[in-house]
FIKOLZA-1660 file (N, C-alpha, C; in steps of 0.1 Angstrom, whole numbers, plus 5000, padded with zeros to 4 digits):
% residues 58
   i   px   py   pz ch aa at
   1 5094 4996 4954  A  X  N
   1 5103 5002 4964  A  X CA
   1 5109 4990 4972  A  X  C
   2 5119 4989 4978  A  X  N
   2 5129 4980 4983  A  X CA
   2 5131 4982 4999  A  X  C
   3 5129 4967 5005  A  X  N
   3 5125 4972 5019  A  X CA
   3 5138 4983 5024  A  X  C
   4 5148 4986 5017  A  X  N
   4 5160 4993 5020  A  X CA
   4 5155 5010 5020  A  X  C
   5 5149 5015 5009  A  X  N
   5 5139 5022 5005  A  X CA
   5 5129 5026 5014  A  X  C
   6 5118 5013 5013  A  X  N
   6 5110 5014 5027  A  X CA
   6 5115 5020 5041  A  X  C
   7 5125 5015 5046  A  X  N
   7 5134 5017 5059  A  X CA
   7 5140 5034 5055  A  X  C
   8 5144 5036 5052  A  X  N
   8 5150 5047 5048  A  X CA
   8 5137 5063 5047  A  X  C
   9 5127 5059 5038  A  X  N
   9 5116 5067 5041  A  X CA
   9 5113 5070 5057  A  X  C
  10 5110 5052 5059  A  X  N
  10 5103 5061 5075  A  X CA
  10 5110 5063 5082  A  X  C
  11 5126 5063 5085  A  X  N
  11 5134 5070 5093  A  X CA
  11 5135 5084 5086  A  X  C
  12 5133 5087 5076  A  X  N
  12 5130 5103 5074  A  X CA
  12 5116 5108 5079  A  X  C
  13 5107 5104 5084  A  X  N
  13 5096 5105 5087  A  X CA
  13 5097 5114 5103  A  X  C
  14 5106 5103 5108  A  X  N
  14 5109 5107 5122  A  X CA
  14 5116 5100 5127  A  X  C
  15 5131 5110 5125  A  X  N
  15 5143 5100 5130  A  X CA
  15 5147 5100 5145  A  X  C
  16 5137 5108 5150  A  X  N
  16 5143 5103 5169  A  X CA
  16 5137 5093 5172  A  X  C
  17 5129 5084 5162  A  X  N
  17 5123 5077 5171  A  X CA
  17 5130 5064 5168  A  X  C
  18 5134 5057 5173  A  X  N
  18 5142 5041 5181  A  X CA
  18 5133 5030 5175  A  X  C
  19 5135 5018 5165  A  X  N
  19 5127 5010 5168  A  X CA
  19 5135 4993 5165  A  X  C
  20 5135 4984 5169  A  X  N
  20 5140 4974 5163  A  X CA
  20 5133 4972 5149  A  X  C
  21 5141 4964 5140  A  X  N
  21 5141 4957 5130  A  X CA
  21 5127 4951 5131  A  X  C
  22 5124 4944 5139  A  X  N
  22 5111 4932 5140  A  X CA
  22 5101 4942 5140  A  X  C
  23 5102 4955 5147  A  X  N
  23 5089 4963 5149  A  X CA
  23 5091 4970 5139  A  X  C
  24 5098 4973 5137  A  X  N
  24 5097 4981 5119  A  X CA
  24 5094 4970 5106  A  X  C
  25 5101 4957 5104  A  X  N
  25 5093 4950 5092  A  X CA
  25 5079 4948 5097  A  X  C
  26 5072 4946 5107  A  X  N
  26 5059 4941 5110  A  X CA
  26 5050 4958 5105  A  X  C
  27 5054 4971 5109  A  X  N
  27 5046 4989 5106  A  X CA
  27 5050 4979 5091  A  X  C
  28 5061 4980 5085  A  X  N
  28 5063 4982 5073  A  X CA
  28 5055 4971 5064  A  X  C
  29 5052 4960 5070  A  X  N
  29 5040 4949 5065  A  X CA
  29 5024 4951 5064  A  X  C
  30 5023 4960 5076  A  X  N
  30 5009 4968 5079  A  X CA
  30 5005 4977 5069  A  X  C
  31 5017 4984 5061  A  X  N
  31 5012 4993 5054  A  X CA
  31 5014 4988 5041  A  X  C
  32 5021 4980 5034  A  X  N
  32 5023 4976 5023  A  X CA
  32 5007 4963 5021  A  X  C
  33 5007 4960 5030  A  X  N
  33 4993 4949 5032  A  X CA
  33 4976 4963 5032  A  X  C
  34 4983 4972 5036  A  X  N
  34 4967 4984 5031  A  X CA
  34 4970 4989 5017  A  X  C
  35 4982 4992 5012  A  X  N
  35 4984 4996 5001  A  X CA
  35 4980 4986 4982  A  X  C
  36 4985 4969 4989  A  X  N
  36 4979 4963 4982  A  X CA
  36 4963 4963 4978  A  X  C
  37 4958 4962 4995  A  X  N
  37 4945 4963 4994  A  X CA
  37 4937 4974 4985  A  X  C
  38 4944 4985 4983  A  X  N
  38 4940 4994 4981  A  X CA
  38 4937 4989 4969  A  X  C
  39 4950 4991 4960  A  X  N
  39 4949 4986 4945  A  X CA
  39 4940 4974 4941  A  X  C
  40 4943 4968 4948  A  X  N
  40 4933 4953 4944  A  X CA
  40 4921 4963 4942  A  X  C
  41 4911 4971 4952  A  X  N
  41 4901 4973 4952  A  X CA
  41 4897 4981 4941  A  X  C
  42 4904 4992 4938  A  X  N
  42 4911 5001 4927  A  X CA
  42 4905 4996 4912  A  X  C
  43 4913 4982 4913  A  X  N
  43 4914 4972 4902  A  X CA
  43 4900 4966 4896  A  X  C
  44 4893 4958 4909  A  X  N
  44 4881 4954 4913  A  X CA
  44 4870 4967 4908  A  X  C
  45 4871 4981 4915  A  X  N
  45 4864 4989 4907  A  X CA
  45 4863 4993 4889  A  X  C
  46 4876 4994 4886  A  X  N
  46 4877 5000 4876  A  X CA
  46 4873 4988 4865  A  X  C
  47 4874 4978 4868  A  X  N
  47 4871 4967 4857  A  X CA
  47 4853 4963 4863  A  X  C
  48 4844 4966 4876  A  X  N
  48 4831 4975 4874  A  X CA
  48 4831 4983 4865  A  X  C
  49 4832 4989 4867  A  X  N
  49 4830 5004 4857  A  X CA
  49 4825 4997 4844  A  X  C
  50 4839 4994 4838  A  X  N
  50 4841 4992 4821  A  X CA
  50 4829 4981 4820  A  X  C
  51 4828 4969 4831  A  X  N
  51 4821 4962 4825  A  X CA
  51 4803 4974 4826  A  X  C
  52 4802 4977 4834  A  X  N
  52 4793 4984 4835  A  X CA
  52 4789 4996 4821  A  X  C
  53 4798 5002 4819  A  X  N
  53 4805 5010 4805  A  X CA
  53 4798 4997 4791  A  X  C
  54 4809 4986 4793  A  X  N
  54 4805 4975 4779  A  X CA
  54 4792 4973 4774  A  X  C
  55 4781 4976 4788  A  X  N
  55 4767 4965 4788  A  X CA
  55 4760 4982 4789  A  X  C
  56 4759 4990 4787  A  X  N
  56 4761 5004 4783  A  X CA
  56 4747 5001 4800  A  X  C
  57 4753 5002 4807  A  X  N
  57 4738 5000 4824  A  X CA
  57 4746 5016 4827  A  X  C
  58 4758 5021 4824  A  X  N
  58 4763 5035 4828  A  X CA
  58 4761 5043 4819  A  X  C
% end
């Protein structure tokens, strides 16, 4: 998704609310920086698993 994209979502979210550019890329940094994390961890688990799965310990 394209920070154009990004911007666009959360002004549909709630368009009366006012924000500069700098406070909106900084929410919009906040949430793409938990969403990475997410995956990373996601990633981190599921390649547990299999190895856990390979060495048959599951």
């Amino acid at each position: 998704m394209s920070k154009d994209e990004q911007r666009l979502t959360w002004m549909a979210i709630d368009d009366t609310y006012c924000m500069s550019p700098e406070e909106e890329r900084k929410i919009l940094d906040r949430i793409n920086k938990k969403i990475e994390s997410n995956f990373e961890f996601k990633k981190r688990e599921e390649s547990t698993d299999k190895y856990l799965k390979d060495h048959n310990i599951i």
